[in-house]
TORBA-61243 format. One record per residue (C-alpha): z negated, x, y negated; residue in three letters. Coordinates in nm, 2 decimals, always signed. Layout:
((Z, X, Y), 'ALA'),
...
% end
This chain:
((-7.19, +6.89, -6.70), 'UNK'),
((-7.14, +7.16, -6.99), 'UNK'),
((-6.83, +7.36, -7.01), 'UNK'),
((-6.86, +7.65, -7.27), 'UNK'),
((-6.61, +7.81, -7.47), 'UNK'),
((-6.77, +8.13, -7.58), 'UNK'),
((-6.52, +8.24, -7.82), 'UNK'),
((-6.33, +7.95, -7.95), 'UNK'),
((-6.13, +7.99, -8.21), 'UNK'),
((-6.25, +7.66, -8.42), 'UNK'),
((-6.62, +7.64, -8.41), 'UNK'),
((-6.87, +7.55, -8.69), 'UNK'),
((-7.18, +7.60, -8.52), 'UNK'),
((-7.32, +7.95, -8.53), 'UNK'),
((-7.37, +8.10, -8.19), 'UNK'),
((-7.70, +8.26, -8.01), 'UNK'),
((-7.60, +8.62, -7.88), 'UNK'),
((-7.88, +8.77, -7.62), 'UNK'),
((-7.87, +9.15, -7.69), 'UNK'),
((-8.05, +9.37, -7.44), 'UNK'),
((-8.22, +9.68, -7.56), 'UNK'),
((-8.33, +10.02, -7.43), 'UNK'),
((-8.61, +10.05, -7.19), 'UNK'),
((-8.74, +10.37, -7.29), 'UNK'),
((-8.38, +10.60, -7.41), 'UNK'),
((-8.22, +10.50, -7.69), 'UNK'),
((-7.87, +10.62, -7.60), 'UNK'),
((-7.87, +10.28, -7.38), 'UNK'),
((-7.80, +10.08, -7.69), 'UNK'),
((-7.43, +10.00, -7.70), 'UNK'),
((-7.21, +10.03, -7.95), 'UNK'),
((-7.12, +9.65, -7.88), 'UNK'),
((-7.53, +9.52, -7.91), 'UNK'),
((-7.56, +9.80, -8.31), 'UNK'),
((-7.26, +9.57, -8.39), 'UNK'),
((-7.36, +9.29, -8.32), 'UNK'),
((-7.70, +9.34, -8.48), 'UNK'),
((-7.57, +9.44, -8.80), 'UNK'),
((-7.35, +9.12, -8.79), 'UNK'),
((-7.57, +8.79, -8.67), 'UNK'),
((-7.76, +8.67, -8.97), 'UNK'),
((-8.10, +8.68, -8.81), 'UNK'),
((-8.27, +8.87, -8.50), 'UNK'),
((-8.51, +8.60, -8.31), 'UNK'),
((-8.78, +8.94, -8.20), 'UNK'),
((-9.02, +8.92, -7.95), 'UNK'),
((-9.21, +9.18, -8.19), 'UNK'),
((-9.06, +9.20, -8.49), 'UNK'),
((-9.29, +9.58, -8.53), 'UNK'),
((-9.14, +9.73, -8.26), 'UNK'),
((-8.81, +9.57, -8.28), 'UNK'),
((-8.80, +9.71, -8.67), 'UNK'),
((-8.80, +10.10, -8.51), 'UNK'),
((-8.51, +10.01, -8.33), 'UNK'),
((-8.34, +9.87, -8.66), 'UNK'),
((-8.44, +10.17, -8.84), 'UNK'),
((-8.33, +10.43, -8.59), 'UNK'),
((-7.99, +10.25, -8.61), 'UNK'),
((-7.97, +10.19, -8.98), 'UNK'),
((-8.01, +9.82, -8.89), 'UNK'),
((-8.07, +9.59, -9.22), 'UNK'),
((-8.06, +9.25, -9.07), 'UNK'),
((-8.38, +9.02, -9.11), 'UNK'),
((-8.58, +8.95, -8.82), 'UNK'),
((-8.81, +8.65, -8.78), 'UNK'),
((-9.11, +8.63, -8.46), 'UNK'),
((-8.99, +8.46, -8.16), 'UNK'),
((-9.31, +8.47, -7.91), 'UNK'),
((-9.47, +8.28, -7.63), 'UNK'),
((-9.76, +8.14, -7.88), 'UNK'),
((-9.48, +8.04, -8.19), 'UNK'),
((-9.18, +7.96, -7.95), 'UNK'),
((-9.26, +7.58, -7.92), 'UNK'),
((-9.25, +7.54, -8.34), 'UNK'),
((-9.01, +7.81, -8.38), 'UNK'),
((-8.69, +7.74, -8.17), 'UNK'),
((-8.61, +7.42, -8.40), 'UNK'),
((-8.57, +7.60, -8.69), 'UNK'),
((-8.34, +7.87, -8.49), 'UNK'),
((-8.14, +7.61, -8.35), 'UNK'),
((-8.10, +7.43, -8.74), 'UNK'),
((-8.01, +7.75, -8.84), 'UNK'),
((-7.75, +7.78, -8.56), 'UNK'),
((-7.59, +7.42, -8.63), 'UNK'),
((-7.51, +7.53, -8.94), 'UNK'),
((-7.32, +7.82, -8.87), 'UNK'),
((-7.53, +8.09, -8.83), 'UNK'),
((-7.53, +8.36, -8.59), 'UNK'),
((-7.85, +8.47, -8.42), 'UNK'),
((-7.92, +8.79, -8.19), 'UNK'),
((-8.25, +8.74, -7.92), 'UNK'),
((-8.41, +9.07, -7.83), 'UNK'),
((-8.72, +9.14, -7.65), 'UNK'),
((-8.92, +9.43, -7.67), 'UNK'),
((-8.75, +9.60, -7.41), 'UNK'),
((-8.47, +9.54, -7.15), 'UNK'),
((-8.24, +9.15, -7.10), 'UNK'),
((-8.40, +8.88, -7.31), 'UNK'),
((-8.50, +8.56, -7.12), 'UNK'),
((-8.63, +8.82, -6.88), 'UNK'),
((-9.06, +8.73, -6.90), 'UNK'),
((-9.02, +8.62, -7.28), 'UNK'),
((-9.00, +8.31, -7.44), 'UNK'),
((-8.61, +8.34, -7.48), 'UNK'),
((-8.57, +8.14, -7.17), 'UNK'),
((-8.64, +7.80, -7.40), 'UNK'),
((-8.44, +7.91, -7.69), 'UNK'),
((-8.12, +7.91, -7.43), 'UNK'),
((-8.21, +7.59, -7.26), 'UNK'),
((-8.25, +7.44, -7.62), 'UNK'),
((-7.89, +7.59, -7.73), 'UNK'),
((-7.71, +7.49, -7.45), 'UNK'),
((-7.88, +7.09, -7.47), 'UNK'),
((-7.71, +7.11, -7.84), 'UNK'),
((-7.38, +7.26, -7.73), 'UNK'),
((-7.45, +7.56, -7.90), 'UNK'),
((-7.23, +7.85, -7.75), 'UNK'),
((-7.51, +8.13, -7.58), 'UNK'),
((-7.34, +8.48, -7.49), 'UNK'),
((-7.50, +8.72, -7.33), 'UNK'),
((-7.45, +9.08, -7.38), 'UNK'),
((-7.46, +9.33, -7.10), 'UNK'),
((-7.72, +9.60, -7.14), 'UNK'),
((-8.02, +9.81, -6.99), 'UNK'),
((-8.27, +9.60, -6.73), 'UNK'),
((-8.54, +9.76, -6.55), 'UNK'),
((-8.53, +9.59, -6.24), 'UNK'),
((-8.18, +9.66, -6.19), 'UNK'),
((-8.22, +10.04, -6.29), 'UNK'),
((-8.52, +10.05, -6.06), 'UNK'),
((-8.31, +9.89, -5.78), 'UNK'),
((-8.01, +10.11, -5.72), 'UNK'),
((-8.18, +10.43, -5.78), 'UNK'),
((-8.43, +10.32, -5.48), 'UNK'),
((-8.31, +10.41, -5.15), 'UNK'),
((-8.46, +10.06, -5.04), 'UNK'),
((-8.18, +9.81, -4.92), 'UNK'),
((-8.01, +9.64, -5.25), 'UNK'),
((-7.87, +9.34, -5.11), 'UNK'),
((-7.97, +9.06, -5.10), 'UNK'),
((-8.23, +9.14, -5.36), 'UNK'),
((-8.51, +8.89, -5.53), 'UNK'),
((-8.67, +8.93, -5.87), 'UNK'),
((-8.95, +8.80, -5.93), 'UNK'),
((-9.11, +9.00, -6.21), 'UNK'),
((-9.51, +8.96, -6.28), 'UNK'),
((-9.69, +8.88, -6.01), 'UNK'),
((-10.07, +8.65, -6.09), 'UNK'),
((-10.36, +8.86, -6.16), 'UNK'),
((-10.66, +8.69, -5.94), 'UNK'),
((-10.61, +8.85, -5.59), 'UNK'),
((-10.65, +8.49, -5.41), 'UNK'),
((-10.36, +8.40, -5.62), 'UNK'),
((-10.17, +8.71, -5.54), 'UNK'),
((-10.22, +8.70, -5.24), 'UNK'),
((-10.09, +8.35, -5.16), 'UNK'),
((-9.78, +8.39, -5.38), 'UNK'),
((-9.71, +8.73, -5.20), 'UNK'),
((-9.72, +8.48, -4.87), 'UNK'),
((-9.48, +8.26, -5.00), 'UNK'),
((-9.23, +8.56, -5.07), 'UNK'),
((-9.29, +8.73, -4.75), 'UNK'),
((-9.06, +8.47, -4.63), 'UNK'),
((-8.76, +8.62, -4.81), 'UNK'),
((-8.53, +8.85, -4.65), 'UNK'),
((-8.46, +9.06, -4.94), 'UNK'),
((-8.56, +9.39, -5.20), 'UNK'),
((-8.81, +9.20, -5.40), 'UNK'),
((-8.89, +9.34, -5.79), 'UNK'),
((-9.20, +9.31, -5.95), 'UNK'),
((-9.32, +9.45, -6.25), 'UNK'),
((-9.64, +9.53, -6.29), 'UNK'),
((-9.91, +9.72, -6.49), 'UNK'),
((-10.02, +10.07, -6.43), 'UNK'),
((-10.36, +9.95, -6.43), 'UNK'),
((-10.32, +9.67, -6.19), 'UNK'),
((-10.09, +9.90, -5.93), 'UNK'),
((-10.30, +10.02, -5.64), 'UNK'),
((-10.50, +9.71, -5.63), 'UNK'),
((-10.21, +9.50, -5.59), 'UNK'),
((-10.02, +9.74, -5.34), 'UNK'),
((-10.39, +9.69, -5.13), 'UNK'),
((-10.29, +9.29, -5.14), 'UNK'),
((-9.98, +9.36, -5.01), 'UNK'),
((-10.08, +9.58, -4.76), 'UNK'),
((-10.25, +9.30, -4.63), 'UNK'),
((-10.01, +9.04, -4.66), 'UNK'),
((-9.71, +9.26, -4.50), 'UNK'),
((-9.80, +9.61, -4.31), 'UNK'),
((-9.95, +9.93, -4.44), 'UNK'),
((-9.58, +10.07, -4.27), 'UNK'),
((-9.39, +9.86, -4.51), 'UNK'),
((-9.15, +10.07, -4.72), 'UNK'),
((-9.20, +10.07, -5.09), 'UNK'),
((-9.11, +10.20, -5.42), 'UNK'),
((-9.33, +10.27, -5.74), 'UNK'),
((-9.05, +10.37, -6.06), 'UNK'),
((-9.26, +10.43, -6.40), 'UNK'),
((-9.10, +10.55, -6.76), 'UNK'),
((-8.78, +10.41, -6.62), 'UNK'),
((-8.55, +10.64, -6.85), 'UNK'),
((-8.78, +10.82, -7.04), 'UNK'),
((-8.88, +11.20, -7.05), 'UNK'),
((-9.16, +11.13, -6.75), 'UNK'),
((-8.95, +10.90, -6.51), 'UNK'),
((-9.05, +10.92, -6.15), 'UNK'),
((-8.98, +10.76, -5.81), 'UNK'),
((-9.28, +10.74, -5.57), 'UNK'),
((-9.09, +10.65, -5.25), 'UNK'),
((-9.28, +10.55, -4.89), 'UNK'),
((-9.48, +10.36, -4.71), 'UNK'),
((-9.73, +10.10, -4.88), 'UNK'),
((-10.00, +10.33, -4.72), 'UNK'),
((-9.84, +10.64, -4.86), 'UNK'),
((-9.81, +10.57, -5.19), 'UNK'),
((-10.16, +10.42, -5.21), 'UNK'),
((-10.27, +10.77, -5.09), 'UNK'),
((-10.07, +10.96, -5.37), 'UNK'),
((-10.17, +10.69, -5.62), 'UNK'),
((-10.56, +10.81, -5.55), 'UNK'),
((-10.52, +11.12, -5.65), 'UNK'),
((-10.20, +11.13, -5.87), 'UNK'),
((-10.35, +10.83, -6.13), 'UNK'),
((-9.96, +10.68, -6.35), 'UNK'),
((-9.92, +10.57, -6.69), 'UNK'),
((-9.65, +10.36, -6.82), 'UNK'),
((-9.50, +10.01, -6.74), 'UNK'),
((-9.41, +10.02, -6.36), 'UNK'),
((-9.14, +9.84, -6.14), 'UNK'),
((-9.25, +9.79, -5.81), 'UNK'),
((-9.01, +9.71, -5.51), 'UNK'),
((-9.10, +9.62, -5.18), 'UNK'),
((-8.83, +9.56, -4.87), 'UNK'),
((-8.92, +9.31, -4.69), 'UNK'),
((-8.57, +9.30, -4.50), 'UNK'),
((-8.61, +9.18, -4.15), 'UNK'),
((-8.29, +9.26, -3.91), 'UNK'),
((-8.11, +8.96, -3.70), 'UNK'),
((-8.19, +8.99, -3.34), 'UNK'),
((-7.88, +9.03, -3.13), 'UNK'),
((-7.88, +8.76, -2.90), 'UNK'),
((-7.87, +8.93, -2.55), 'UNK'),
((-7.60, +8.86, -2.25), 'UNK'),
((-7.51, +8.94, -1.89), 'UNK'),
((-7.18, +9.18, -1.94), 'UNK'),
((-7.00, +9.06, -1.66), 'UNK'),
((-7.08, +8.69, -1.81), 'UNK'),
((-6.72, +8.53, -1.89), 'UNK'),
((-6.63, +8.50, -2.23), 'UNK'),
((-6.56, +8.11, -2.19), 'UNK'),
((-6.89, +8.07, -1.97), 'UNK'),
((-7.10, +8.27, -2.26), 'UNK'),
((-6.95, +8.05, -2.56), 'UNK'),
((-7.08, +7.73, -2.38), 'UNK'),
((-7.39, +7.89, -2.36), 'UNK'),
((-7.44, +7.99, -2.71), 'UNK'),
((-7.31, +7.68, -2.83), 'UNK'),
((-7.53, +7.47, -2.66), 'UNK'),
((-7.81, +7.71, -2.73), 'UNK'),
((-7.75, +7.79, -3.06), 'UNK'),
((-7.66, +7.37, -3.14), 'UNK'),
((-7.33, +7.47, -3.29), 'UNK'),
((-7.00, +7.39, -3.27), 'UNK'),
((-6.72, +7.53, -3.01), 'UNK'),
((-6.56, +7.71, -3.30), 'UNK'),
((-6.90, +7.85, -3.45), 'UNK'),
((-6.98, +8.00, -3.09), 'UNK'),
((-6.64, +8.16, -3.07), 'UNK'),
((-6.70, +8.33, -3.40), 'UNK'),
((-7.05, +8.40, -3.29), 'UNK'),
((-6.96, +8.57, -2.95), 'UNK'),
((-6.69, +8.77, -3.09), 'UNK'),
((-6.96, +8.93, -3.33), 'UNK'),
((-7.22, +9.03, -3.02), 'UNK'),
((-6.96, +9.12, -2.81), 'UNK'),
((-6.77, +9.31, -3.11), 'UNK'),
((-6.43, +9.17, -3.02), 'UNK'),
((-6.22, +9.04, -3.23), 'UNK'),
((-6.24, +8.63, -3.31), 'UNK'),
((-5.85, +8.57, -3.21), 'UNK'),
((-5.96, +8.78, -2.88), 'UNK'),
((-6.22, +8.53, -2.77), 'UNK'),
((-6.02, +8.23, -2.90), 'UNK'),
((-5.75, +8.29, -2.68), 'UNK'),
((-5.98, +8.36, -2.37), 'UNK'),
((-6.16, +8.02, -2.42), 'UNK'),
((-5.86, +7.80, -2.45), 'UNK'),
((-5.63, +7.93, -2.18), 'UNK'),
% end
């Protein structure tokens, strides 16, 4: 059980502030995460190279030290000693939410198991961008980020997802594209609708919209650059259980309750919906 406080008034332990940053236009850093930057007392940087343009292009003197997937495991103690007494620490990755495929995952895990407050700042996210801008369904939606390289590998994990009723997001690299839309081509349909976004917010942002098939076709002959989110809806509509019209409405919840193994009350609810009456309407005509 952990109950957090964010903003306490008495607190002597310094606390760990997840700052997202732009994914391509800098007028999506808020004035809310420059603040905060100029106030923590370190920034914990996925690349502290590329983080320093940002700094620079915001007038930004706070030190950074390197928080990455090969230095996180001897890393995060010193943060977190540095937290305990007091300090204040931003997270940023290179681009977009930290925590998102980065290291900063452990970093909150390890602040939270020392009751060190973690507050997360709202901010630019490419699969989010990528989602509502898509035509494709956006709820329910699953993110699932970087998919494995080896096409056995991608194949069986794309399995395991195609059991998900939902918008899934991966990110993926312009280099490794078409070869995995071809895996999922086989693992859903070639009619499946997709949607390729590169250089989400930059000058050269584009939607490729259509069928897997589709867009391989326009991917063989129009070659992208840049990091790319890809989303595929693999949203698969309730069937409509069917009924004789002239069935009676007490006669056809008996039916799909013992059908459907639920309960008088759940059939009731059930029947109203394929009928499209109202639940009080059918209540009343079961229990005269």
């Amino acid at each position: 059980m952990n109950c957090q406080k964010s903003f306490a008034i008495q607190d002597d332990k310094g606390k760990l502030y997840l700052v997202p940053t732009p994914i391509g236009n800098l007028e999506d850093m808020t004035f809310r995460a420059v603040r905060l930057l100029q106030e923590v007392s370190f920034i914990a940087s996925e690349d502290t190279r590329n983080t320093q343009k940002l700094l620079n292009h915001f007038d930004i003197k706070t030190k950074q030290t390197s928080l990455h997937e090969h230095n996180s495991h001897d890393k995060i103690p010193t943060l977190i000693k540095l937290l305990q007494e007091g300090q204040d620490i931003a997270q940023v990755s290179d681009a977009g939410m930290p925590s998102i495929s980065d290291p900063g995952h452990d970093l909150v895990v390890a602040c939270i198991k020392e009751g060190i407050s973690v507050v997360s700042i709202p901010g630019a996210t490419a699969g989010m961008t990528a989602l509502i801008a898509s035509g494709l369904s956006p709820q329910p939606f699953y993110f699932h980020g970087f998919l494995p390289r080896k096409k056995k590998e991608q194949a069986a994990e794309l399995t395991r997802l195609k059991g998900i009723n939902a918008t899934i997001i991966f990110y993926e690299s312009p280099y490794r594209v078409e070869k995995t839309l071809e895996t999922m081509k086989q693992v859903f349909s070639e009619e499946t609708q997709v949607v390729l976004c590169r250089e989400l917010t930059k000058l050269h942002e584009e939607y490729i919209r259509g069928t897997i098939q589709e867009v391989i076709d326009y991917l063989s002959n129009h070659p992208v650059k840049g990091e790319c989110c890809l989303l595929i809806e693999n949203i698969v509509e309730e069937e409509t259980m069917s009924y004789d019209h002239d069935m009676p409405i007490t006669e056809h919840v008996n039916l799909v309750s013992e059908q459907e193994n639920m309960t008088v009350k759940e059939a009731i609810k059930e029947v109203s919906k394929i009928r499209g009456l109202k639940k009080q309407e059918v209540y009343k005509e079961y229990h005269q």
